[in-house]
N, C-alpha and C positions, 0 to 999 in steps of 0.2 A: 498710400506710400508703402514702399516694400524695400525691405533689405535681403539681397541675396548673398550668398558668399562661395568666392570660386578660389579654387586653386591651381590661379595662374594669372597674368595680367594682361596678354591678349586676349581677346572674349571677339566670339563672332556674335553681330546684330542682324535681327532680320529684317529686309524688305520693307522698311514700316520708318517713319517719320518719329525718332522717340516722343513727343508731344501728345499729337495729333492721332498719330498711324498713320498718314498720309505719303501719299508717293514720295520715295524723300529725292531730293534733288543733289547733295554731298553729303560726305562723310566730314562734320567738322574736330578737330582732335580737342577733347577735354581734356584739363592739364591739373594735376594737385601736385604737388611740392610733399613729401616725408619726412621726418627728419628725426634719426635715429642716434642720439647723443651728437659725436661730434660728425657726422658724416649725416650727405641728406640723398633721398632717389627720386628723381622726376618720372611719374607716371603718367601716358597719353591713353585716350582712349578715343578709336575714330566713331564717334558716335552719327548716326544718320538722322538727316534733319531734310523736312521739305525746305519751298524757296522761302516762303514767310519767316519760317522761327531759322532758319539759314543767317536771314538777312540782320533778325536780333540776334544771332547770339556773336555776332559780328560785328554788332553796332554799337559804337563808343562815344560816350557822354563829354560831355565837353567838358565835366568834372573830373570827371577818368583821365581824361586827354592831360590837362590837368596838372594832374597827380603823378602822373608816368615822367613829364619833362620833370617836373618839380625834384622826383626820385633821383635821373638821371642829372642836374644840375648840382643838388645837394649832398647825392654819392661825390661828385668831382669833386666839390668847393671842400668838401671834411676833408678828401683822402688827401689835398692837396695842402691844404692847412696843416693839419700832421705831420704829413711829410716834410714841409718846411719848419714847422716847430722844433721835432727833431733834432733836425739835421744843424740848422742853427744853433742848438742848444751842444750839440756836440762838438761843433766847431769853439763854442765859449767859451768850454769848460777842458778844448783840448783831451777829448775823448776818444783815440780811433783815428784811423786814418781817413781823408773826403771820400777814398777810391772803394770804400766798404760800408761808410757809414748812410752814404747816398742812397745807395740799393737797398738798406737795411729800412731806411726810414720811408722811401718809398713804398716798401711791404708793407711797411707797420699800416701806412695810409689806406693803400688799397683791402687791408682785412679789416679795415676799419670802413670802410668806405662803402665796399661791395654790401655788407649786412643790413647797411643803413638804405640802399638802393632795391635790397629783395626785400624787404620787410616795404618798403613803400609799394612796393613796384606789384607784388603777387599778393600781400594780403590788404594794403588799406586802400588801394586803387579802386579792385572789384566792387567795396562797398558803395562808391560815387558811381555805379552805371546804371542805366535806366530802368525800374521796377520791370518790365517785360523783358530785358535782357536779362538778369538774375533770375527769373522765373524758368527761360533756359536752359540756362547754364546750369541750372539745379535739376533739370528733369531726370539727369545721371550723372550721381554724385559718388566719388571716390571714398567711401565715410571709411574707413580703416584698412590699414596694409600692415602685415605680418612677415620682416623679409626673408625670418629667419624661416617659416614652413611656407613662403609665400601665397601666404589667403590675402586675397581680398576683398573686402565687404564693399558692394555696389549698391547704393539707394536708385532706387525710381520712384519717381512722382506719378507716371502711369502705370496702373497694374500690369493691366495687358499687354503692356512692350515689357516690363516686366518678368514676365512668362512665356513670352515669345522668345525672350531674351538667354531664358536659363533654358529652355528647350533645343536651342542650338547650339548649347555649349553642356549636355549632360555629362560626357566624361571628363567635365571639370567643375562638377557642382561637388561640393564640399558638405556630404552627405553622411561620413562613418560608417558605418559598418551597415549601414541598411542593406535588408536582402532584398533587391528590385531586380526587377526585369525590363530589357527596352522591349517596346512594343510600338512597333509603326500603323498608323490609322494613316488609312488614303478613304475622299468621298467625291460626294460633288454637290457644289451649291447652288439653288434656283430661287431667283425671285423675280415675279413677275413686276413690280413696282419699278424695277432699275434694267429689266431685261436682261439678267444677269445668268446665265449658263458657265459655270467654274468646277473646278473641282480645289480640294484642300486636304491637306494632307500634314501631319504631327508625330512627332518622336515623345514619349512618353517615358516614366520611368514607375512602374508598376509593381504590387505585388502580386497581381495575380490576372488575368487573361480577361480584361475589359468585356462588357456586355455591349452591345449594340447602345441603348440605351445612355449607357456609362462612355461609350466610345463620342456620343454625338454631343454629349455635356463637355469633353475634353476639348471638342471640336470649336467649343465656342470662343475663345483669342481671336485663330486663325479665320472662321469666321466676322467676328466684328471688323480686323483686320480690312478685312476683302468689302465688306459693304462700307465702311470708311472712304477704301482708295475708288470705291465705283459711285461714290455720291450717293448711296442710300441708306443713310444713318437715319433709326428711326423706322426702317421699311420691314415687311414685312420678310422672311426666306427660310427657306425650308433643306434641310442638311442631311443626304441619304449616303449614310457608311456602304461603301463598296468591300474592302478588306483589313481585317486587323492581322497585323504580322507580328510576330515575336523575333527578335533579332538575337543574334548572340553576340555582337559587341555594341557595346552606345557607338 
């Protein structure tokens, strides 16, 4: 498990199934809720999944199911109960006029109402879905958002999407004052076991001008990557660096 931290809340992902690394088949949006005193920010992230972990993190329990009408039934009956409590009490005591007190007590119901339907609905919900769908859902995790310098801290359950992850997003990794260099590695990959003729290719963030050697250890994500989506996990393949470039912007 890895935490990285970017500054900024769209993040490009690469090519890669976050789970697996596997062909992904959508992009599904992970959703976290903030909530910064009395105001709160919804943050999505289209994260890429194949069809299997697609079809979990999609997939809702009957407990879930649930808990969702439960929310929305119980949000209604409070907001609605308040409301009239109210509003009848003000009529009794001869408080107000009906044409002000009505709207008044309707609000009150719905700020009362709505809190009781998010608290159900976004945080006690998820806990009733099916151990393989929280597994997931967690493989990229929103764990802290900063709104005032906007950083956001990203967990991953997989390293390697991990890293593939902060590699296409270097001009927003949240690094300080480090004095790096990008440097772009292009090769090409063969493995006789999968009949595989590829090439791969990575954006780095360096202090100093990678060795061949150093270059083909960098190589390995994008690497595992590529024998993942070609069915040869486990196989043997061999990674010959063709050119390391130095760039002048990430």
């Amino acid at each position: 498990m890895r935490t990285i931290r970017f500054r900024a809340t769209s993040l490009r992902f690469p090519d890669a199934c976050a789970v697996c690394l596997n062909w992904p088949r959508q992009a599904v949006e992970f959703e976290r809720t903030f909530i910064f005193g009395r105001r709160s920010q919804l943050l999505k992230l289209p994260v890429p999944l194949c069809s299997e972990h697609t079809r979990l993190a999609r997939l809702k329990s009957p407990a879930r199911t649930f808990i969702e009408r439960l929310a929305v039934v119980g949000a209604a009956f409070l907001a609605l109960a308040v409301a009239v409590r109210l509003f009848t009490y003000w009529l009794d005591t001869r408080q107000g006029h009906p044409l002000w007190t009505l709207p008044l007590a309707l609000f009150v119901g719905l700020s009362l109402g709505f809190p009781f339907w998010a608290a159900l609905y976004f945080w006690v919900a998820p806990f009733f879905d099916f151990k393989d769908t929280r597994v997931v859902r967690k493989s990229v995790h929103m764990a802290r958002y900063d709104p005032y310098r906007n950083l956001l801290d990203v967990r991953f359950t997989n390293d390697t999407f991990a890293e593939l992850t902060a590699r296409c997003n270097l001009s927003l990794l949240d690094l300080g004052a480090a004095n790096l260099k990008c440097y772009h590695i292009t090769a090409s990959i063969h493995s006789d076991d999968v009949r595989l003729n590829g090439s791969l290719e990575t954006d780095v963030l360096l202090d100093h001008l990678p060795s061949e050697r150093e270059a083909v250890d960098l190589l390995d994500p994008e690497a595992e990557m590529v024998m993942v989506q070609h069915a040869g996990v486990g196989c043997f393949y061999s990674v010959y660096v063709t050119e390391i470039e130095q760039r002048e912007e990430v």
